[in-house]
N, CA and C atoms as an extended XYZ file, in Angstrom:
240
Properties=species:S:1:pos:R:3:atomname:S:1:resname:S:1:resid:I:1 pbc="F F F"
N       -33.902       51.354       48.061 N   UNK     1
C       -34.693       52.536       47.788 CA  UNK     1
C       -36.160       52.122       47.743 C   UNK     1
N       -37.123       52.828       48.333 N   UNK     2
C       -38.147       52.746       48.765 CA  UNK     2
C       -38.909       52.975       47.128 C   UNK     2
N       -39.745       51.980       46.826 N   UNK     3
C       -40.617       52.534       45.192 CA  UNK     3
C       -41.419       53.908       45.328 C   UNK     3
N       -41.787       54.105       46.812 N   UNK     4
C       -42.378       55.593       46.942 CA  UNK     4
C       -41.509       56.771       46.501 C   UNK     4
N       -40.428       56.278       46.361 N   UNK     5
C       -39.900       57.720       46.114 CA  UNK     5
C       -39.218       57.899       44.357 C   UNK     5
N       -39.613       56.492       43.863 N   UNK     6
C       -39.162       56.628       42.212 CA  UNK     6
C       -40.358       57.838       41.975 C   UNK     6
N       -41.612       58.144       41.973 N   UNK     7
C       -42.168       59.495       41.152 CA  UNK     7
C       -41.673       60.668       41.620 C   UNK     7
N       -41.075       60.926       43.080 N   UNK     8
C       -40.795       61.681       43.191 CA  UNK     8
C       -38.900       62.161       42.117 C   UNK     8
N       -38.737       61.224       42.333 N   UNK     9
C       -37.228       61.173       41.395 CA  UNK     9
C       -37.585       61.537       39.850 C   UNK     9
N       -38.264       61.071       39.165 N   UNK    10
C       -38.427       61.257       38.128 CA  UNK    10
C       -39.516       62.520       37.457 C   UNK    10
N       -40.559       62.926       38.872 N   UNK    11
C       -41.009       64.448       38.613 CA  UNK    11
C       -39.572       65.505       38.568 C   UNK    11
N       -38.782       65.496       39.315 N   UNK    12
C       -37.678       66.148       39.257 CA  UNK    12
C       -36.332       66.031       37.799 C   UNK    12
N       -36.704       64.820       37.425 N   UNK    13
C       -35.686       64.834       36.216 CA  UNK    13
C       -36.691       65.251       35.119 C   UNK    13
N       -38.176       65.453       34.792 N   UNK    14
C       -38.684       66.232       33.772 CA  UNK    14
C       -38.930       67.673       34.163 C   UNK    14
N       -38.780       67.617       35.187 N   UNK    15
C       -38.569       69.483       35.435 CA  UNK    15
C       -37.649       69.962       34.710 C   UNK    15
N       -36.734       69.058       34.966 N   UNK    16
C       -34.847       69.331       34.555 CA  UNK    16
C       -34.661       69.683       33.035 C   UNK    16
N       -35.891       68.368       32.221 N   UNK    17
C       -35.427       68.397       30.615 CA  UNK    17
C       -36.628       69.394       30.215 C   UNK    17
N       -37.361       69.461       30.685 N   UNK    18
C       -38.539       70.744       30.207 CA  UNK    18
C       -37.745       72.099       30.176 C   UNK    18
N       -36.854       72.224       31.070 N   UNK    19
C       -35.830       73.537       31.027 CA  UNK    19
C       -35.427       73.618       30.160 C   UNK    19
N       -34.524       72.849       29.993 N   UNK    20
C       -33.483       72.555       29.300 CA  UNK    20
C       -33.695       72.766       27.903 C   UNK    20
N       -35.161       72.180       27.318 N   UNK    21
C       -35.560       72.348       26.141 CA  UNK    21
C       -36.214       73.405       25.462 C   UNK    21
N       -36.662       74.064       26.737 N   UNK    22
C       -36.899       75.702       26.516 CA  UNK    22
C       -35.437       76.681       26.431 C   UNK    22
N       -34.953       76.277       27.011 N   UNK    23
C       -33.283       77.169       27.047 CA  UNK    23
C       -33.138       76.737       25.531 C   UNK    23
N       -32.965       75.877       25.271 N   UNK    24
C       -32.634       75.145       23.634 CA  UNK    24
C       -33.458       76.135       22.659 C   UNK    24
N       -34.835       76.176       22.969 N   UNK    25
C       -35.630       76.774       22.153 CA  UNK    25
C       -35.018       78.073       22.039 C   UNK    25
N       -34.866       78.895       22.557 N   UNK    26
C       -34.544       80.621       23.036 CA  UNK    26
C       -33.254       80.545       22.080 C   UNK    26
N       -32.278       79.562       22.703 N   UNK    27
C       -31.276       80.131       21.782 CA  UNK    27
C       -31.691       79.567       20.493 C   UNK    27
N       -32.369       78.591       19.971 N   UNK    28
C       -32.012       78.234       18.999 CA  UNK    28
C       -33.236       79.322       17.736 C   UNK    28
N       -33.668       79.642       18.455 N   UNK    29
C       -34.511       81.297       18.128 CA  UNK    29
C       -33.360       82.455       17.780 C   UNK    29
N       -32.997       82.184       18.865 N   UNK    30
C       -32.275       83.778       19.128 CA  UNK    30
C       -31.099       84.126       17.344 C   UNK    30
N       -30.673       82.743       17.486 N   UNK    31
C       -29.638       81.963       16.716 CA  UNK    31
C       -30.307       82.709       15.052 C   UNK    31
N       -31.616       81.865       14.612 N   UNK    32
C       -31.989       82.313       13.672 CA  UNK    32
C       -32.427       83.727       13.137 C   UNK    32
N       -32.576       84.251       14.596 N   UNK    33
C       -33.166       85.993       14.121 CA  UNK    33
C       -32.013       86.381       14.020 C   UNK    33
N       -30.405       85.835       14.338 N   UNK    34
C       -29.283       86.565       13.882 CA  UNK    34
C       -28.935       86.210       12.760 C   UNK    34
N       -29.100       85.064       12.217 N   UNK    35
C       -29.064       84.795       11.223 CA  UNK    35
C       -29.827       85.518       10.028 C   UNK    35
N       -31.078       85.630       10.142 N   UNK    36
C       -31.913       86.478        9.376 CA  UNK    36
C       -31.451       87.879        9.344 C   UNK    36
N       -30.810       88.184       10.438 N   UNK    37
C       -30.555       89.651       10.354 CA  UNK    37
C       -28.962       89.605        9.022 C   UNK    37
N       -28.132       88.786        9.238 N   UNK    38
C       -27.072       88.303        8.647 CA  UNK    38
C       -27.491       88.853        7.008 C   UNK    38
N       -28.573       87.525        6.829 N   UNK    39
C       -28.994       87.200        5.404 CA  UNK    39
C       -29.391       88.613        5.128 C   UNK    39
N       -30.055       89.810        5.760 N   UNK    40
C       -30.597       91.087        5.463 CA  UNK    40
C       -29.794       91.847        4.610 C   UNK    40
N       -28.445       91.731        5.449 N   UNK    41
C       -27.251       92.345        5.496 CA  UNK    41
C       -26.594       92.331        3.737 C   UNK    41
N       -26.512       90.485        3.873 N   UNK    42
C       -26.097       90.304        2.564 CA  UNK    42
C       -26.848       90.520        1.958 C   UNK    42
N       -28.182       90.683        1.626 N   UNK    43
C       -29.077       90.971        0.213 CA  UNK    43
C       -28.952       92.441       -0.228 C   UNK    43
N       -28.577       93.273        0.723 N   UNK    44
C       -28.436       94.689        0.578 CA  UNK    44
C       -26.746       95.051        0.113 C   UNK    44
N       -26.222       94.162        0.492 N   UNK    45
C       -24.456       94.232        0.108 CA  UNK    45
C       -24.756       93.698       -1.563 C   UNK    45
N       -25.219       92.925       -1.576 N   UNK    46
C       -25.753       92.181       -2.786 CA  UNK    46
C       -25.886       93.196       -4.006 C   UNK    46
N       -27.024       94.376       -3.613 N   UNK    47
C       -27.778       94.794       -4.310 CA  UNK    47
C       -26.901       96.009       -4.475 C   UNK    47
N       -26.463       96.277       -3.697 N   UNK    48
C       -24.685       96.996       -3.911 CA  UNK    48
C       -23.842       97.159       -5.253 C   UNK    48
N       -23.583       96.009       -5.183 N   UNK    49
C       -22.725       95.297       -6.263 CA  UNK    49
C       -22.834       95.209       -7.650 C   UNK    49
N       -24.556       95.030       -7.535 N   UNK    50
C       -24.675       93.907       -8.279 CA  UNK    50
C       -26.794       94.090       -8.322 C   UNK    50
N       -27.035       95.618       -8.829 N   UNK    51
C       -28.343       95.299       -8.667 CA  UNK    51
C       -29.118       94.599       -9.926 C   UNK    51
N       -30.051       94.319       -9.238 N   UNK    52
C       -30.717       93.668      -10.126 CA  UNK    52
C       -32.819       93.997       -9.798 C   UNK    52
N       -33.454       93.457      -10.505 N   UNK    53
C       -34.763       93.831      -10.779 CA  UNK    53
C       -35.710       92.878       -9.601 C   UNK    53
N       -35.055       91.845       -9.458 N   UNK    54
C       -35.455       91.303       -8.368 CA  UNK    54
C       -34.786       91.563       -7.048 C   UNK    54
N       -34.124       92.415       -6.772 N   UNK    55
C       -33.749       92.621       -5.510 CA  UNK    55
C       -34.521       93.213       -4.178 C   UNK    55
N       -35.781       94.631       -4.830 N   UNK    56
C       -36.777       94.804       -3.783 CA  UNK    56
C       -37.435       93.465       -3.382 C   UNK    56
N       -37.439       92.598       -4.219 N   UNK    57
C       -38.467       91.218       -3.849 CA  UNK    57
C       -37.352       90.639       -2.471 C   UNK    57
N       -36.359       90.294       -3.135 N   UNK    58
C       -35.613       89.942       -2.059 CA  UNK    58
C       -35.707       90.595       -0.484 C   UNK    58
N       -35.081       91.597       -0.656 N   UNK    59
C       -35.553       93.019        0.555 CA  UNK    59
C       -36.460       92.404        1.401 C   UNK    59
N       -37.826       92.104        0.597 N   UNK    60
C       -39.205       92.139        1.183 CA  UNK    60
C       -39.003       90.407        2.430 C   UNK    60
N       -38.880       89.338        1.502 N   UNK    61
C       -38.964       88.489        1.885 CA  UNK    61
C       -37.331       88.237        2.875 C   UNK    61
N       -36.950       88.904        2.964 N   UNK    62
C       -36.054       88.659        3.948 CA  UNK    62
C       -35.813       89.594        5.523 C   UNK    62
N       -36.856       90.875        4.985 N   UNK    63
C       -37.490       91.857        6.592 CA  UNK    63
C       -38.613       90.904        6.538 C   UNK    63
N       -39.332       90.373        5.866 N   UNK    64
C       -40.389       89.378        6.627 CA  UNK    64
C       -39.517       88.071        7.360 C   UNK    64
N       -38.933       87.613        6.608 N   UNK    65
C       -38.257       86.683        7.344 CA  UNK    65
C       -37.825       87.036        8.895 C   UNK    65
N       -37.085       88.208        9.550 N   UNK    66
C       -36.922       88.914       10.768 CA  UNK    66
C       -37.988       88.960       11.085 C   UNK    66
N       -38.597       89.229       10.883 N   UNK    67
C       -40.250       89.551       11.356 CA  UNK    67
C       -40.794       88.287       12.365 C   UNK    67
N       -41.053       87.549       11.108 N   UNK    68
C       -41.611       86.190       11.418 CA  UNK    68
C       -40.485       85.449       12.971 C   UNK    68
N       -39.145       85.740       12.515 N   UNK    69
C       -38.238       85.045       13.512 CA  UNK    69
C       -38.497       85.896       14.741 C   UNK    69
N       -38.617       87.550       14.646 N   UNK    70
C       -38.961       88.171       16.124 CA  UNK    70
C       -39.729       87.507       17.086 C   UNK    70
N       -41.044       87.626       15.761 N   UNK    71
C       -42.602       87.183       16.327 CA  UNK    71
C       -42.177       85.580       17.098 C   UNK    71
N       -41.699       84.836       16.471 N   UNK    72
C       -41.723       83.477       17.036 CA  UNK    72
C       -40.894       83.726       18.207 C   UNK    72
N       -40.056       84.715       18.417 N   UNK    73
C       -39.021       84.387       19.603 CA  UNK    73
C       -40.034       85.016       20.702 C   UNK    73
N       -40.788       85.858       20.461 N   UNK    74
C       -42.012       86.731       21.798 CA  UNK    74
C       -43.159       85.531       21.567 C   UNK    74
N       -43.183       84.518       21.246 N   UNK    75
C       -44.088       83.192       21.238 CA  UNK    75
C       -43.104       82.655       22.256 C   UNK    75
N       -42.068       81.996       22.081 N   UNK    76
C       -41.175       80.990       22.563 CA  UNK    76
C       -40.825       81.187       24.363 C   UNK    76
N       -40.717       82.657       23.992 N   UNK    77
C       -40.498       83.592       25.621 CA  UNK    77
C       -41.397       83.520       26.559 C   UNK    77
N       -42.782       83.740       25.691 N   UNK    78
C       -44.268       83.708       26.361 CA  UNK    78
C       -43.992       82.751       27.083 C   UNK    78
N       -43.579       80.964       26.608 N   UNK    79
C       -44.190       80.227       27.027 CA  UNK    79
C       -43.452       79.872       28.075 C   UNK    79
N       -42.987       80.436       28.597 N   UNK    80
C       -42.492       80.486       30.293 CA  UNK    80
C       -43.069       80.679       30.653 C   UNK    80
């Protein structure tokens, strides 16, 4: 194998993992805004049950939490 053609070989295998690590990113986004949506779920099943005086606090910091995970996933998307 000719050494002229090792950069060309190896521009092609960081194309490959730059993908790859953006695909990673997306889901591993996607993953947490379901998760956050999850945790929503339970604080309101929670408050169900079982209210309590701190529970609007909860509420708050856990639609921010979705929030924040949306916002980062329309960051993550951008950067395609």
């Amino acid at each position: 194998m000719p050494i002229e053609s090792v950069p060309n070989l190896l521009a092609g295998f960081n194309l490959g993992a730059g993908f790859g690590a953006k695909i990673f990113a997306v889901l591993f986004v996607i993953f947490y805004v379901v998760f956050a949506l999850i945790l929503f779920r339970q604080i309101q099943l929670m408050d169900r049950s079982l209210p309590t005086q701190i529970a609007p606090f909860l509420k708050f910091i856990s639609i921010l939490q979705i929030g924040i995970g949306l916002a980062f996933l329309f960051v993550v998307i951008g950067a395609f």
